[in-house]
PAMARRO-996037 format. One record per atom (N, C-alpha, C, O): atom name; x, y, z. Coordinates in steps of 0.05 Angstrom, whole numbers, plus 32768, in hexadecimal, padded with zeros to 4 digits. Example, Ala and Ser with C-alpha at 12.3 -4.5 7.8 and 13.67 -1.06 7.14 Angstrom:
BEGIN
+------+------+------+------+
| lopa |   xx |   yy |   zz |
+------+------+------+------+
|    N | 8108 | 7F8E | 809C |
|   CA | 80F6 | 7FA6 | 809C |
|    C | 8108 | 7FBE | 809C |
|    O | 811D | 7FBE | 80A9 |
|    N | 8101 | 7FD3 | 808E |
|   CA | 8111 | 7FEB | 808F |
|    C | 8102 | 8001 | 809D |
|    O | 810C | 8017 | 80A1 |
+------+------+------+------+
END
This chain:
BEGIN
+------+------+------+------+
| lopa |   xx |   yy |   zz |
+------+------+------+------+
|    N | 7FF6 | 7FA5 | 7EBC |
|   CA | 800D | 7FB6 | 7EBF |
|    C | 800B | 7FC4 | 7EDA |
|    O | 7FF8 | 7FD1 | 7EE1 |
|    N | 8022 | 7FC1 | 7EE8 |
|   CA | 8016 | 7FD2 | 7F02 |
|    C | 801E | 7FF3 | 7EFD |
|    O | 802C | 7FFE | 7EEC |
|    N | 8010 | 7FFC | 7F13 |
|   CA | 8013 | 801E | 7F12 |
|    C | 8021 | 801E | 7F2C |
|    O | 8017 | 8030 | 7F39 |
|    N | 8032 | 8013 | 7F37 |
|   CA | 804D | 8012 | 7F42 |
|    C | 8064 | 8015 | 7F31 |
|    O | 806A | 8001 | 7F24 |
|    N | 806F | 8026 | 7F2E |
|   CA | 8090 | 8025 | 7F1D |
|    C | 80A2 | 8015 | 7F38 |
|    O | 80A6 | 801A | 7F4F |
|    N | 80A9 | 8002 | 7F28 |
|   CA | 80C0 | 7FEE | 7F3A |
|    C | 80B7 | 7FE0 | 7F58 |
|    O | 80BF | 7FCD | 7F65 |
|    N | 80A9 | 7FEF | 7F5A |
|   CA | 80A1 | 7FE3 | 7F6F |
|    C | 80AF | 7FF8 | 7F8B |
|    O | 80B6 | 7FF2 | 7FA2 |
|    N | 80AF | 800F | 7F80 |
|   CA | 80BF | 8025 | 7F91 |
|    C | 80AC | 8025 | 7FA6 |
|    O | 8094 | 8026 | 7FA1 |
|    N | 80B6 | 8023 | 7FC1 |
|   CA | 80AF | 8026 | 7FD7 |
|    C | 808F | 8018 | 7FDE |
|    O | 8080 | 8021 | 7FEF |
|    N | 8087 | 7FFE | 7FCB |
|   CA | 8073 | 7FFF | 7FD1 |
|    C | 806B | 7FED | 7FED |
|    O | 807C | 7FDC | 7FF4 |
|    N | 8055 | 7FF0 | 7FFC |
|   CA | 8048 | 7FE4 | 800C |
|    C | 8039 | 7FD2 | 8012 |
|    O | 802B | 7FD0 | 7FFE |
|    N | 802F | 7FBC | 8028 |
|   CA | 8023 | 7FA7 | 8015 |
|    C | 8000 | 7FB1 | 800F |
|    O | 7FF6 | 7FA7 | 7FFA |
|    N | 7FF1 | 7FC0 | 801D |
|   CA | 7FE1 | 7FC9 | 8014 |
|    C | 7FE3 | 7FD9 | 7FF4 |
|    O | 7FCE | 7FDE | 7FE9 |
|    N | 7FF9 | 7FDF | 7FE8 |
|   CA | 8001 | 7FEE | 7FCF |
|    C | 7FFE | 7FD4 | 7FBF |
|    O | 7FEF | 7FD0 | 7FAB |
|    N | 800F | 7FC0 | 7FCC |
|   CA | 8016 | 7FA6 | 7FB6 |
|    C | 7FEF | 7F97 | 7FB2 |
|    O | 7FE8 | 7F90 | 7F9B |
|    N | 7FDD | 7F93 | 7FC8 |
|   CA | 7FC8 | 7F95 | 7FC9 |
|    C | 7FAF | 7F9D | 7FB8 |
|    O | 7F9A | 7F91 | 7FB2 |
|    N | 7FBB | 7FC0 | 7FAF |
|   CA | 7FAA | 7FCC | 7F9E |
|    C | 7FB3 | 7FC1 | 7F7F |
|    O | 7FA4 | 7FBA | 7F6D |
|    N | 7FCE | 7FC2 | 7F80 |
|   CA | 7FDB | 7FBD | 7F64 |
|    C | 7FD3 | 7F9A | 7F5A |
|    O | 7FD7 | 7F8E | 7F45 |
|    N | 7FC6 | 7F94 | 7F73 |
|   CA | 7FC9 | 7F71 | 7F66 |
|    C | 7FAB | 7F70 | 7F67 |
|    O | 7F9F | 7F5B | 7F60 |
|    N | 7F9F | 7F85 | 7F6E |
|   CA | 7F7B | 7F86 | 7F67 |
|    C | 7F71 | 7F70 | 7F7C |
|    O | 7F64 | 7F5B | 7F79 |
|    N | 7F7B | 7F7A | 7F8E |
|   CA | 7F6F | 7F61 | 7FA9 |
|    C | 7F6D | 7F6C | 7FC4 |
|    O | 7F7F | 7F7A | 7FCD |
|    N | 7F53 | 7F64 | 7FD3 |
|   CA | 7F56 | 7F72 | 7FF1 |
|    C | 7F61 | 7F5C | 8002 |
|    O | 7F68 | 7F45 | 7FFE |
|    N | 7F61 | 7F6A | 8013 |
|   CA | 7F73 | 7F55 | 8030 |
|    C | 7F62 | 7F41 | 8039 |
|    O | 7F69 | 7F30 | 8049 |
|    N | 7F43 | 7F41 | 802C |
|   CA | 7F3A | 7F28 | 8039 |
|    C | 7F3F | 7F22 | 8022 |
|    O | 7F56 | 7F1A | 8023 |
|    N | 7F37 | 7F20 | 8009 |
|   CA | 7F37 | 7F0A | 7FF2 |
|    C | 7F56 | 7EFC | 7FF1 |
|    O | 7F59 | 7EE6 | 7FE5 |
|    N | 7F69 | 7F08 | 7FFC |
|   CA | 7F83 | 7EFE | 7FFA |
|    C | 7F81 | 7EE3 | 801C |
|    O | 7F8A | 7ECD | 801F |
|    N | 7F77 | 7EF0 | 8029 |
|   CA | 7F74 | 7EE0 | 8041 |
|    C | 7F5E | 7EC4 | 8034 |
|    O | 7F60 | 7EAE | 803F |
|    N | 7F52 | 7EC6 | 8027 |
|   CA | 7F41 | 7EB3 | 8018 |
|    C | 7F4E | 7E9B | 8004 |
|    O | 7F49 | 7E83 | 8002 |
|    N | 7F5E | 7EAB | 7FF9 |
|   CA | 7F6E | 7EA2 | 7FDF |
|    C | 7F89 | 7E92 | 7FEC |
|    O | 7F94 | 7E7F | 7FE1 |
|    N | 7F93 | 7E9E | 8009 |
|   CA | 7FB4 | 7E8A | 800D |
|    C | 7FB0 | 7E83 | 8026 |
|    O | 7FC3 | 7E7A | 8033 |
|    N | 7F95 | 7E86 | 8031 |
|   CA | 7F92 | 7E7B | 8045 |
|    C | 7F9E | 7E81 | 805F |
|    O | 7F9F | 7E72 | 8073 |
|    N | 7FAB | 7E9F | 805D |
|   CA | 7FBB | 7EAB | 8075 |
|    C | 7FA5 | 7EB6 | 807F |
|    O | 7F95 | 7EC2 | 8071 |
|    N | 7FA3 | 7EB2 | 8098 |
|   CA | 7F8D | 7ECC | 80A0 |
|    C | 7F85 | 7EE1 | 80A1 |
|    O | 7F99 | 7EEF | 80A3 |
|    N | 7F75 | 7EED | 80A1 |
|   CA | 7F70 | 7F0A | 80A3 |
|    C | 7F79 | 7F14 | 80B2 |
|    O | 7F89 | 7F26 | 80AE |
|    N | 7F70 | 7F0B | 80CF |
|   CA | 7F87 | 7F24 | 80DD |
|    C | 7F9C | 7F24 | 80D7 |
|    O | 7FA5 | 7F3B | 80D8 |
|    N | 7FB0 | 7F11 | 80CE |
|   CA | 7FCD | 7F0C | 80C9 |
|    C | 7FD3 | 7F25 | 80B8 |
|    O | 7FE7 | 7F34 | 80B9 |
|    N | 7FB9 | 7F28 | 80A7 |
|   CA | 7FC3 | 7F2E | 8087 |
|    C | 7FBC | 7F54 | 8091 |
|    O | 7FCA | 7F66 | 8089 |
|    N | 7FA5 | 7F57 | 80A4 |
|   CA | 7FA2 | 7F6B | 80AF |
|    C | 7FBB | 7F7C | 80BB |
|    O | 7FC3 | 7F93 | 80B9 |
|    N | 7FC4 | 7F5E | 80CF |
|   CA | 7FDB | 7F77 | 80DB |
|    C | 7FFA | 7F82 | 80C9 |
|    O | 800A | 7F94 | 80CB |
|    N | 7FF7 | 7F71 | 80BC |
|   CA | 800E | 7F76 | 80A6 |
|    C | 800A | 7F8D | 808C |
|    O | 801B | 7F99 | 807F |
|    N | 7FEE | 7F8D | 808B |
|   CA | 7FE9 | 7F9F | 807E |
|    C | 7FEC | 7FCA | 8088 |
|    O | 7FF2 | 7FE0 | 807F |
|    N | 7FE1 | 7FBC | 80A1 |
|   CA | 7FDC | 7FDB | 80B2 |
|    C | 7FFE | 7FDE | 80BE |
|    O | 8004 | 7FF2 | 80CB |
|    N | 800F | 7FCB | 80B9 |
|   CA | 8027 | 7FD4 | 80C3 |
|    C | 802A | 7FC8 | 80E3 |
|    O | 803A | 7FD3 | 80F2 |
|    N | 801C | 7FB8 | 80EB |
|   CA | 8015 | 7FA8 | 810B |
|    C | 8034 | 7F9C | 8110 |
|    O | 8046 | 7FA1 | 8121 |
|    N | 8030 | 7F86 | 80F4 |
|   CA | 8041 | 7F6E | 80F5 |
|    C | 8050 | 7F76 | 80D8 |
|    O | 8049 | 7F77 | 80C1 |
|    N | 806A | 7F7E | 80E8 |
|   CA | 8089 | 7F76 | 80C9 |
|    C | 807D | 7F60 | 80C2 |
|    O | 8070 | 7F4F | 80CE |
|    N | 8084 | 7F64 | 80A9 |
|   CA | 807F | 7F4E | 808E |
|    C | 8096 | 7F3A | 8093 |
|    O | 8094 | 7F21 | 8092 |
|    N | 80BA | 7F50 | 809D |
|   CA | 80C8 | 7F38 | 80A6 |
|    C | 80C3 | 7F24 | 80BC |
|    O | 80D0 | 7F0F | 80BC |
|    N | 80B4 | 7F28 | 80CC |
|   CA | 80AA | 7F14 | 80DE |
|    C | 8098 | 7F01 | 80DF |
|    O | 808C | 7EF5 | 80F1 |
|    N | 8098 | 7F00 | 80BF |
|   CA | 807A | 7EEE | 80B7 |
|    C | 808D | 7ED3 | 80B0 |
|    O | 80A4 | 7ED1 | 80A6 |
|    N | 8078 | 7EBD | 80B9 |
|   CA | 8086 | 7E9C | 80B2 |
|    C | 808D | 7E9D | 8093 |
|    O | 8083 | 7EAB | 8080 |
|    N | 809C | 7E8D | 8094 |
|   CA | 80A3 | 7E86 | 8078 |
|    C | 808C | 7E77 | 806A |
|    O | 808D | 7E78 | 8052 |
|    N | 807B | 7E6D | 8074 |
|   CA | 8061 | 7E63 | 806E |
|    C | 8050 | 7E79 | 8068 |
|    O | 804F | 7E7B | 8050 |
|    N | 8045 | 7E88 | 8070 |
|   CA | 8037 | 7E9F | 806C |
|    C | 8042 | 7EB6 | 8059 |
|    O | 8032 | 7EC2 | 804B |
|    N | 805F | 7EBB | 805A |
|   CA | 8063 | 7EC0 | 803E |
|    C | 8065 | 7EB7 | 8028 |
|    O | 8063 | 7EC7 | 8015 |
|    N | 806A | 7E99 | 8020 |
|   CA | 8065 | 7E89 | 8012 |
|    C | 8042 | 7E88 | 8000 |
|    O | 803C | 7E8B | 7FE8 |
|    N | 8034 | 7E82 | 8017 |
|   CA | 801A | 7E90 | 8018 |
|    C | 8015 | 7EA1 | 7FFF |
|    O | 8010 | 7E9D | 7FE7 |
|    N | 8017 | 7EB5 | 8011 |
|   CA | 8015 | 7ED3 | 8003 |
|    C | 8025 | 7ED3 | 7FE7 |
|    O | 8019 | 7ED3 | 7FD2 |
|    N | 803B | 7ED2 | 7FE9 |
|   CA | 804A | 7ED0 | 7FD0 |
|    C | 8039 | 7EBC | 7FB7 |
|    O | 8033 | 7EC3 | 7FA0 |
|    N | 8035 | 7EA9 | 7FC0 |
|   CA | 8029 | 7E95 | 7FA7 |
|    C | 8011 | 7EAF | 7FA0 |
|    O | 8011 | 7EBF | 7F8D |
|    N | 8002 | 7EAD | 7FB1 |
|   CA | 7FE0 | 7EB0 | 7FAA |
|    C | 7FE8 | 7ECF | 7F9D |
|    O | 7FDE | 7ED2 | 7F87 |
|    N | 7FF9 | 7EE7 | 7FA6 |
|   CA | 7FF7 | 7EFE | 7F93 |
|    C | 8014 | 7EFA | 7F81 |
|    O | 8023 | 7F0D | 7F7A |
|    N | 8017 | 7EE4 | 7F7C |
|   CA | 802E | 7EDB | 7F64 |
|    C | 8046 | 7EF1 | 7F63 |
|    O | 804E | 7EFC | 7F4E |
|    N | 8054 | 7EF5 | 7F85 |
|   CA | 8068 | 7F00 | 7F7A |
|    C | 807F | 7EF8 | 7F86 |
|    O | 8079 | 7EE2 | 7F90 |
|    N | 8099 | 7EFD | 7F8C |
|   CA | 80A8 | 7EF2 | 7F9E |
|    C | 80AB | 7EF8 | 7FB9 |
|    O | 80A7 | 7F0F | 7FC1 |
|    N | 80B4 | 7EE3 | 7FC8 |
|   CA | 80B9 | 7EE6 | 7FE5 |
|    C | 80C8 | 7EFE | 7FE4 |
|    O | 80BF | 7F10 | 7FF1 |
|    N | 80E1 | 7F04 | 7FD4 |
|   CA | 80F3 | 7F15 | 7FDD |
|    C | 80E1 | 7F28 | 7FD0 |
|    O | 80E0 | 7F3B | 7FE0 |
|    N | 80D0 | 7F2F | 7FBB |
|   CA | 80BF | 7F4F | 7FBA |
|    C | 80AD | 7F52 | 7FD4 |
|    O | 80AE | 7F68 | 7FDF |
|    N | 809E | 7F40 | 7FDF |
|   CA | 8093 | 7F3D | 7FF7 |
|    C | 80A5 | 7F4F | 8010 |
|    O | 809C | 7F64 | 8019 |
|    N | 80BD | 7F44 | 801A |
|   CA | 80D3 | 7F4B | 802A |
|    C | 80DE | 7F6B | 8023 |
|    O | 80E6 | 7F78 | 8037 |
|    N | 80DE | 7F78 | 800A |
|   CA | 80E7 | 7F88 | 8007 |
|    C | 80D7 | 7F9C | 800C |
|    O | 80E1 | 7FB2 | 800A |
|    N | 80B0 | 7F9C | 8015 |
|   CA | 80A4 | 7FB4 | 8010 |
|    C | 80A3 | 7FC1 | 8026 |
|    O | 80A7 | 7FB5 | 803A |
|    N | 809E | 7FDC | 8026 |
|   CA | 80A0 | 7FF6 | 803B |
|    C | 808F | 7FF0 | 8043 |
|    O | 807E | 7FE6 | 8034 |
|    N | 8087 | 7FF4 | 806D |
|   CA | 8078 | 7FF7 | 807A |
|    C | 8066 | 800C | 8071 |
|    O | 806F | 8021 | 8067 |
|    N | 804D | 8007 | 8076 |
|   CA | 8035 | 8017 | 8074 |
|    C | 8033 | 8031 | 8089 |
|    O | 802F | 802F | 80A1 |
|    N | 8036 | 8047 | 807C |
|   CA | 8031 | 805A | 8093 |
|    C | 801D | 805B | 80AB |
|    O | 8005 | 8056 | 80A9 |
|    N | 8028 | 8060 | 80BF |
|   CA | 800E | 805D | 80DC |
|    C | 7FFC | 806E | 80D1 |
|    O | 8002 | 8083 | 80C5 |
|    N | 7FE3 | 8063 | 80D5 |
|   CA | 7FCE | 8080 | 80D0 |
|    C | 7FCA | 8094 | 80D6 |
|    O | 7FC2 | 80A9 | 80CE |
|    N | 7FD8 | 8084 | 80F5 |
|   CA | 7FD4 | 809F | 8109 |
|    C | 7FEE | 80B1 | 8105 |
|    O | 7FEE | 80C3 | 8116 |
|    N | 8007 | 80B3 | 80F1 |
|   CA | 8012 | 80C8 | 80EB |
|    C | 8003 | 80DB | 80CE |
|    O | 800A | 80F2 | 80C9 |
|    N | 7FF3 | 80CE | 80C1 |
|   CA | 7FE9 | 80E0 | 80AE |
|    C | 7FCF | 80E6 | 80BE |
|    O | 7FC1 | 80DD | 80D0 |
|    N | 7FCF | 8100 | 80A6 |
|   CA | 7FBB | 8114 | 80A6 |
|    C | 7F9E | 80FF | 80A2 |
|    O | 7FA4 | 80EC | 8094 |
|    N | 7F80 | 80FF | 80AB |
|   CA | 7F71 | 80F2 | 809E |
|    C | 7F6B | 80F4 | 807E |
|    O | 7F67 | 80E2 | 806E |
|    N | 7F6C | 810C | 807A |
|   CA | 7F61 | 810E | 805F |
|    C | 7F7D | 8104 | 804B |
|    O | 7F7C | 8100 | 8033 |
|    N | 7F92 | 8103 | 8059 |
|   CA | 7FA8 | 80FE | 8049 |
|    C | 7FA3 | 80D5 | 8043 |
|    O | 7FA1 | 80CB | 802C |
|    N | 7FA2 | 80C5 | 805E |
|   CA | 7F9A | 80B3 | 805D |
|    C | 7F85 | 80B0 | 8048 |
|    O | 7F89 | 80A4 | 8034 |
|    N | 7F71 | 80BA | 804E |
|   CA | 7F53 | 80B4 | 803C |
|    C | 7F61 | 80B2 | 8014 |
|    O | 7F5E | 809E | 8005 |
|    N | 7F6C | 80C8 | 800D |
|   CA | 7F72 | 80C6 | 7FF7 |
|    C | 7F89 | 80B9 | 7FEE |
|    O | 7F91 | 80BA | 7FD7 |
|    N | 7F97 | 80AC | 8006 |
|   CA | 7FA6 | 808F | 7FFF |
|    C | 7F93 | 8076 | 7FF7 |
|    O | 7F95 | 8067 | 7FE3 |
|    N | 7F89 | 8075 | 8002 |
|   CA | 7F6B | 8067 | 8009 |
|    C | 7F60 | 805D | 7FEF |
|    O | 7F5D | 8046 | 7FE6 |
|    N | 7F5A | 807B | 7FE5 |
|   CA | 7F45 | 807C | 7FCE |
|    C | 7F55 | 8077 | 7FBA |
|    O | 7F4C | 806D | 7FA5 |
|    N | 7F74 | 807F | 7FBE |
|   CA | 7F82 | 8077 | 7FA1 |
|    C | 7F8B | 805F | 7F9B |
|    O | 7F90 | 8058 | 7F84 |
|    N | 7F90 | 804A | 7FB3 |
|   CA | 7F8B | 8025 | 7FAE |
|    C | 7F78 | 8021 | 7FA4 |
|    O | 7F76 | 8012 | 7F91 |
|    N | 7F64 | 8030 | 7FB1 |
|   CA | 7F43 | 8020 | 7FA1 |
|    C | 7F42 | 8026 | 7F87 |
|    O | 7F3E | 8017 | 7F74 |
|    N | 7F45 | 8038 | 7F86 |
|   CA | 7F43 | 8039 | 7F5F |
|    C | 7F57 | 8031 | 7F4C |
|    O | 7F53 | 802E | 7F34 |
|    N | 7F77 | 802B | 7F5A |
|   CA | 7F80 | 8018 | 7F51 |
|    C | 7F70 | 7FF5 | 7F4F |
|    O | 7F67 | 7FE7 | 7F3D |
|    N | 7F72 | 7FF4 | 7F60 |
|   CA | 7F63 | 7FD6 | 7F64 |
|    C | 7F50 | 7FCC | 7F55 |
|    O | 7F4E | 7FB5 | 7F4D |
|    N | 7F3D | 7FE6 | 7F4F |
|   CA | 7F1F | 7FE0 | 7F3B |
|    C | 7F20 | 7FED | 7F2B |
|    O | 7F0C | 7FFA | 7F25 |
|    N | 7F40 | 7FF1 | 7F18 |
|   CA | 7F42 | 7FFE | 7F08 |
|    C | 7F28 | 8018 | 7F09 |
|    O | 7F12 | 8015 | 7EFE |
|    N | 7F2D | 8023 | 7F11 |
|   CA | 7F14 | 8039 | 7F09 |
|    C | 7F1F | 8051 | 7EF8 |
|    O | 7F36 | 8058 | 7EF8 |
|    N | 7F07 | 805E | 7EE8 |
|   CA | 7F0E | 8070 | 7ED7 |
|    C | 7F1B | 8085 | 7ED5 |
|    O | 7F26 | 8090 | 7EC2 |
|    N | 7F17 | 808E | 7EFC |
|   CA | 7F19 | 809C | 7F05 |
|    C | 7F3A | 80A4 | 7F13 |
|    O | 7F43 | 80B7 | 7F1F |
|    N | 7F43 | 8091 | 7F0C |
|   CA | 7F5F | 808F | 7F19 |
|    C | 7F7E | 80A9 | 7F20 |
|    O | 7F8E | 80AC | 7F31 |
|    N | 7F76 | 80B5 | 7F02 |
|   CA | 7F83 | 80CB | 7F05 |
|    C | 7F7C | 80E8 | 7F10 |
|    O | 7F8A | 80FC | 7F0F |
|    N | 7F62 | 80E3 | 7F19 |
|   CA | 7F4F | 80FB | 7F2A |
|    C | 7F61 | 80EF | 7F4B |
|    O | 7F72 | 80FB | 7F58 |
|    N | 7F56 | 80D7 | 7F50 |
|   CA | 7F67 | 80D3 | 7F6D |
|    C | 7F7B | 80D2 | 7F73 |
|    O | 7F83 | 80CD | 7F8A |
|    N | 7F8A | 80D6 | 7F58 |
|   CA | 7FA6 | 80CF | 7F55 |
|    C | 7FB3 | 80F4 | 7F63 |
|    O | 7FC3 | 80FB | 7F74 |
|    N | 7F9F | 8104 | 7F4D |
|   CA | 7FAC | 8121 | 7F55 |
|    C | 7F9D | 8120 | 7F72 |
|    O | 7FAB | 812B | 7F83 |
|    N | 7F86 | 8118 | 7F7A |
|   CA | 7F7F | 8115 | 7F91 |
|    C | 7F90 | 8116 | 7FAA |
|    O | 7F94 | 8128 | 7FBA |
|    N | 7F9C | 80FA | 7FAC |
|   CA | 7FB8 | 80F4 | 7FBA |
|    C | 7FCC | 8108 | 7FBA |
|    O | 7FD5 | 8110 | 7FCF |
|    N | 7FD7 | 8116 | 7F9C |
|   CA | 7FE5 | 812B | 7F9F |
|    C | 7FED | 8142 | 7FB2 |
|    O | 7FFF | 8147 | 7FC2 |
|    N | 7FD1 | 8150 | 7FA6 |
|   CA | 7FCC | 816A | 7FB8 |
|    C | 7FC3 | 815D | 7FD7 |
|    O | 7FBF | 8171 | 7FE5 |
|    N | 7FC1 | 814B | 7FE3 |
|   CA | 7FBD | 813C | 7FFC |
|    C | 7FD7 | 8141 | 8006 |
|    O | 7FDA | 814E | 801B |
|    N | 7FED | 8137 | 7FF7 |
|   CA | 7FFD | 812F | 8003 |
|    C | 8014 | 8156 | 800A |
|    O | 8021 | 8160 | 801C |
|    N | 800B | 815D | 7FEE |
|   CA | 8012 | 8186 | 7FF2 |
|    C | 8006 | 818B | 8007 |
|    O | 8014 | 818B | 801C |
|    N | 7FEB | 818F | 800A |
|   CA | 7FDE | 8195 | 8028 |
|    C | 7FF0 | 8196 | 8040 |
|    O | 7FFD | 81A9 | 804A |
|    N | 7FEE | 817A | 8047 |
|   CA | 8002 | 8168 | 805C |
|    C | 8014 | 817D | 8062 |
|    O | 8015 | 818D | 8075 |
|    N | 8028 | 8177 | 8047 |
|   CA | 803B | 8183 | 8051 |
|    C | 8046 | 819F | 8056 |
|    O | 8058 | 81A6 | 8065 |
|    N | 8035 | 81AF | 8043 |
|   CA | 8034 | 81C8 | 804B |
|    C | 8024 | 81D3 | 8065 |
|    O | 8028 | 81E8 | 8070 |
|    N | 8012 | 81C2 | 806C |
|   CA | 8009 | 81CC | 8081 |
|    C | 8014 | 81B8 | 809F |
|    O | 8007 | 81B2 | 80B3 |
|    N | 8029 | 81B3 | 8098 |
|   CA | 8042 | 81A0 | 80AD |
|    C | 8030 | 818D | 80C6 |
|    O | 802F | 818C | 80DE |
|    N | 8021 | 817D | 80A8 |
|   CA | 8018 | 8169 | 80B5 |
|    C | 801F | 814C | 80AA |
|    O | 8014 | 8136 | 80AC |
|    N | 8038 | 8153 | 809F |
|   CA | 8046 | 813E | 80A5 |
|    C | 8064 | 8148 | 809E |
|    O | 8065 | 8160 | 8099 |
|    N | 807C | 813C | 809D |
|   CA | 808F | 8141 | 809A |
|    C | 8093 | 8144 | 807C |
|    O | 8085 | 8136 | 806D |
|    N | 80A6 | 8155 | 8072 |
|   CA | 80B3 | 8150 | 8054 |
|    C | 80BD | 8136 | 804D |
|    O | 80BB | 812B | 8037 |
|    N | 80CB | 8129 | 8066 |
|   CA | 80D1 | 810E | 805E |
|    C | 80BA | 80FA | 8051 |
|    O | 80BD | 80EE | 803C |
|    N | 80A2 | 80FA | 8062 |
|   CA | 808C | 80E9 | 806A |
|    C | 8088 | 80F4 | 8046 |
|    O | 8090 | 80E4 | 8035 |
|    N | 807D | 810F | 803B |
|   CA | 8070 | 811D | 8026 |
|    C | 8086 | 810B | 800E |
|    O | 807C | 80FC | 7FFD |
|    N | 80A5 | 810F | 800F |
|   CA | 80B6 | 80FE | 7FFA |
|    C | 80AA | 80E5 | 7FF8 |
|    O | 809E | 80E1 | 7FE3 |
|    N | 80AA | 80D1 | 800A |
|   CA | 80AB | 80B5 | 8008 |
|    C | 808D | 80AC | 8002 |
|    O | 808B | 8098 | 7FF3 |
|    N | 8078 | 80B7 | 800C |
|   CA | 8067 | 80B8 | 7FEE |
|    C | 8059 | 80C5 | 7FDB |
|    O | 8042 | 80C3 | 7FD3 |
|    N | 806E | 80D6 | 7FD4 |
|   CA | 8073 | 80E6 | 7FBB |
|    C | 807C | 80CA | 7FA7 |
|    O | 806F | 80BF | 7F95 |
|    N | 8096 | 80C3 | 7FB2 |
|   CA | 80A4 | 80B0 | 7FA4 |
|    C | 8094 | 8092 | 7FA3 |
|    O | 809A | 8082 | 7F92 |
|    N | 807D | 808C | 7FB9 |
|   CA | 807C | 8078 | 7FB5 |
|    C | 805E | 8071 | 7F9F |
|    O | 8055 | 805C | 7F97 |
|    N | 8054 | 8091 | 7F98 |
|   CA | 8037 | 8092 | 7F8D |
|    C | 803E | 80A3 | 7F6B |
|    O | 8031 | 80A6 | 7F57 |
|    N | 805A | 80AC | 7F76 |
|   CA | 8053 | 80C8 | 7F5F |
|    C | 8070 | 80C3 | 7F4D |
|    O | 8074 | 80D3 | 7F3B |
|    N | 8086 | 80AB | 7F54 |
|   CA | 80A1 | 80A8 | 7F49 |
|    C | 8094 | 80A5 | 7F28 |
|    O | 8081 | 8099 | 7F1F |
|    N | 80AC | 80BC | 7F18 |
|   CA | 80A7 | 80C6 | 7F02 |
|    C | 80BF | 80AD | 7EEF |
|    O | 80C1 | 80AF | 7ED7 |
+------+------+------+------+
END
């Protein structure tokens, strides 16, 4: 079951954690490359600018469709978040991914990360909504 609701705003590093797979084992599994899978991940390379072959790719090996592929939100630059805000994005894929027990500790983790941020206007309210909505949609 994923811990995405709908698939709101997710990213392909989000779709990544939710499908319990890293960017090399996916580079392993469809045979796209790593860097390919790297820059698309960090937000390098639009996903729309990827061959139809390489999303094909990707689509088979994490079993979902081209058009869910096409539809996900760029990955925030790092370099607009806070580090520690990053870090507990970070930590909250990984314990998606390896299911860990721990999930709703990093879950409020991410939270108050993302309050920080924004109360201390290190990032925008916009930036603080969109993943509010894309970690915390009720």
């Amino acid at each position: 079951m994923s811990i995405y609701r709908y698939n709101y705003g997710m990213t392909f590093l989000d779709l990544l954690a939710d499908k319990k797979i890293t960017v090399y084992s996916l580079s392993c599994k469809s045979g796209v490359p790593k860097t390919t899978l790297t820059d698309i991940a960090s937000g390098k390379t639009d996903i729309l600018a990827c061959s139809g072959k390489t999303l094909l790719a990707i689509s088979k090996t994490l079993n979902v469709s081209i058009e869910e592929l096409l539809s996900l939100e760029k990955e925030e630059a790092k370099t607009i978040l806070p580090p520690f805000l990053y870090d507990s994005i970070q930590e909250y894929r990984k314990s998606i991914r390896t299911n860990s027990n721990l999930i709703d500790c990093y879950s409020d983790q991410l939270n108050s990360s993302i309050n920080v941020a924004e109360v201390e206007n290190l990032i925008s309210k916009e930036v603080a909504d969109r993943l509010r909505n894309r970690y915390f949609r009720r």
